[in-house]
C-alpha positions as CSV (number, residue, x, y, z in Angstrom):
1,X,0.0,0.0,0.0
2,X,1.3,3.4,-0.9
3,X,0.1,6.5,0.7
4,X,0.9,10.2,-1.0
5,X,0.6,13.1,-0.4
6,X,1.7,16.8,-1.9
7,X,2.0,18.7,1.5
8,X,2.6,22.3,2.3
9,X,5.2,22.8,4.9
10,X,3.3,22.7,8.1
11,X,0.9,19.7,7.4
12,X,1.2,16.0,8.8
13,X,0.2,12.8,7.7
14,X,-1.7,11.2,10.9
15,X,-2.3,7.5,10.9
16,X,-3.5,4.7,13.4
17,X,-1.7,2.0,11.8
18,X,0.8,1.8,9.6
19,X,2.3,-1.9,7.5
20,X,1.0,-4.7,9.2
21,X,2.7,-7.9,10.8
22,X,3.8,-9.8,7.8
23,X,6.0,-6.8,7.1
24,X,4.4,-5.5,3.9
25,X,5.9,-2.8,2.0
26,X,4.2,0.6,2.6
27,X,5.5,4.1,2.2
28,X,4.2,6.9,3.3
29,X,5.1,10.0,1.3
30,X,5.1,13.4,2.5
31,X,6.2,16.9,1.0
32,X,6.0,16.0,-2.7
33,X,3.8,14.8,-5.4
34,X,4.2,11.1,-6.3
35,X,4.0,12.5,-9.7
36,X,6.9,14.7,-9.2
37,X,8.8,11.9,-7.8
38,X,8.4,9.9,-10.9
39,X,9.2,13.0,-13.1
40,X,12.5,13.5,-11.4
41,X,13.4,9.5,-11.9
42,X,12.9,10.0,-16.0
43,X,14.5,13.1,-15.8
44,X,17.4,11.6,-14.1
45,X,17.7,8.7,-16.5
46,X,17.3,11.1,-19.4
47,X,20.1,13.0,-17.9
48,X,22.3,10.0,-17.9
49,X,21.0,9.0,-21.6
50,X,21.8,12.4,-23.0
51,X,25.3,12.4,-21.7
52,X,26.0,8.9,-22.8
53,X,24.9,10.5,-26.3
54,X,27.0,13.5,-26.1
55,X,30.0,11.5,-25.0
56,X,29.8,9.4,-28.1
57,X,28.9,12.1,-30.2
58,X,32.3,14.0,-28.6
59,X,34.3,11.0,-29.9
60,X,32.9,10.7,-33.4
61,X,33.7,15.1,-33.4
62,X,36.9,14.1,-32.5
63,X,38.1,11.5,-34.9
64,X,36.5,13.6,-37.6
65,X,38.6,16.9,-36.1
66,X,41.6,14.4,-36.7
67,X,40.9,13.5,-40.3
68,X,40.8,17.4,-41.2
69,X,43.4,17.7,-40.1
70,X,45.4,15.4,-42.2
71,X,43.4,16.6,-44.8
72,X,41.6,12.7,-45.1
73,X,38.3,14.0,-44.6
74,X,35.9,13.1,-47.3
75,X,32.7,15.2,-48.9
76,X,29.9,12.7,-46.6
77,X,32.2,12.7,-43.8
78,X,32.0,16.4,-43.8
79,X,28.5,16.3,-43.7
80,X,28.4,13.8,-40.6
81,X,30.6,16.3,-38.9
82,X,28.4,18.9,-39.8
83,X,25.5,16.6,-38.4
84,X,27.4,15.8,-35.3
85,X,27.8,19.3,-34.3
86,X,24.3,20.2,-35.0
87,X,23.5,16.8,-32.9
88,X,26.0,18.2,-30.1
89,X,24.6,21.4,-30.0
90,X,20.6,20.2,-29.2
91,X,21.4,17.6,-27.1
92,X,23.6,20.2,-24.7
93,X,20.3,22.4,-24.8
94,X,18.7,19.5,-23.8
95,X,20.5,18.4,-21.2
96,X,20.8,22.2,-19.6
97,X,17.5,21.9,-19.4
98,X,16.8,18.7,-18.4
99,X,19.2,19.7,-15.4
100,X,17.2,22.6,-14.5
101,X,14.0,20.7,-14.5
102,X,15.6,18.3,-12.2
103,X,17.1,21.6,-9.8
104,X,13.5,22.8,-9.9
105,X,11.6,19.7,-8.6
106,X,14.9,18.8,-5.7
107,X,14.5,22.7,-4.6
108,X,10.6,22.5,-4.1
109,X,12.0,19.1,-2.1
110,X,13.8,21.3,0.4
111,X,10.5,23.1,1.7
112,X,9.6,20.4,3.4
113,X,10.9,21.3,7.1
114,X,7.7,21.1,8.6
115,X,5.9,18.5,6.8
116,X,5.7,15.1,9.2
117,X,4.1,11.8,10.0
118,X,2.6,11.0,13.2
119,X,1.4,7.3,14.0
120,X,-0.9,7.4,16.9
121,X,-0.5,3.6,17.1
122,X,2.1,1.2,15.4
123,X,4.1,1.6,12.5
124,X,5.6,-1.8,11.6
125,X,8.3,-2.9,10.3
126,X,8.9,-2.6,6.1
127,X,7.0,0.9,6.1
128,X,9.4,3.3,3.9
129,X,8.5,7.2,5.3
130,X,9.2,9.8,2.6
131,X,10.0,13.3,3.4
132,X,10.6,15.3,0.5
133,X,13.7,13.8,-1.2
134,X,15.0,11.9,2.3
135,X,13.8,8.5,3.2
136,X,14.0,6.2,6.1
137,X,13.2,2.7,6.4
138,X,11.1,1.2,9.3
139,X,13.1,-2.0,10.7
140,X,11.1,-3.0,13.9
141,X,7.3,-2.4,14.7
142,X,7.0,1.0,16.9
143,X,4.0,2.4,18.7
144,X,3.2,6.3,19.3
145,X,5.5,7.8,17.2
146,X,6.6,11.0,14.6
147,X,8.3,10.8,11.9
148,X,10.5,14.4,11.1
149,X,13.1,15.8,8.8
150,X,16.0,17.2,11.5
151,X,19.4,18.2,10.3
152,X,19.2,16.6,7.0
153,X,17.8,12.7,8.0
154,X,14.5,12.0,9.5
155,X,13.9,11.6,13.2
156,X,11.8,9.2,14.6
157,X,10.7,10.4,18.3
158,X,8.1,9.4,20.6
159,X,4.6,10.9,20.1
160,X,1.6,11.0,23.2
């Protein structure tokens, strides 16, 4: 079971009971949009695409740059370096801003210093708890506790 939730800094998830005994995978998400979460994972591996591309794009460049300069390079291998720096040119574009998009989402992440998750009765263990772009796992089954984001991890202290 997953449970979301886009939260403004300030709000709290409240829940009874979190996972059950058979330590079922649940999260608990607080401070961003699942769909934002999924957008920064694509954006991420489309990051590490493009720069793959670029890389090989660089080396092709480069053996062309060698041929003119011996003087080797033919009319169609002309054009393909003409192709490649047109090819070079976009995906850098792209990737500047793919990598703002990314900076974008991880800096609405950040104002999440309020946002929390209080279980009024037991959390058990195998419950992830999501706050903003930190996560912590839930190892043993705990009763009356909140769940906070303190100094850059998240906290777990009791809760009456």
């Amino acid at each position: 079971m997953i449970v979301g939730g886009n939260l403004q800094a300030g709000e709290t998830i409240q829940a009874r009971t979190v996972g059950n005994t058979m330590s079922t995978a649940t999260a608990l998400e607080v401070g961003v949009a699942p769909e934002l979460r999924s957008e920064l994972q694509q954006l991420r591996a489309a990051v590490k695409q493009i720069a793959e591309n670029l890389e090989k794009t660089d080396k092709a460049l480069h053996l062309l740059d060698q041929m003119t300069i011996a003087g080797t390079l033919t009319p169609d291998k002309m054009e393909l370096r003409s192709k490649l720096i047109s090819t070079k040119r976009t995906a850098t574009e792209e990737l500047g801003a793919t990598r703002e998009r990314i900076w974008e989402i991880e800096s609405s992440l950040e104002d999440i210093e309020k946002a929390k998750v209080e279980i009024t009765g037991t959390v058990f263990s195998g419950t992830k708890v999501v706050i903003g772009r930190y996560t912590r796992f839930i190892k043993d089954a705990t009763t009356h506790v909140a769940f906070q984001l303190q100094g850059g991890e998240i906290t777990m202290t009791s809760h009456f």
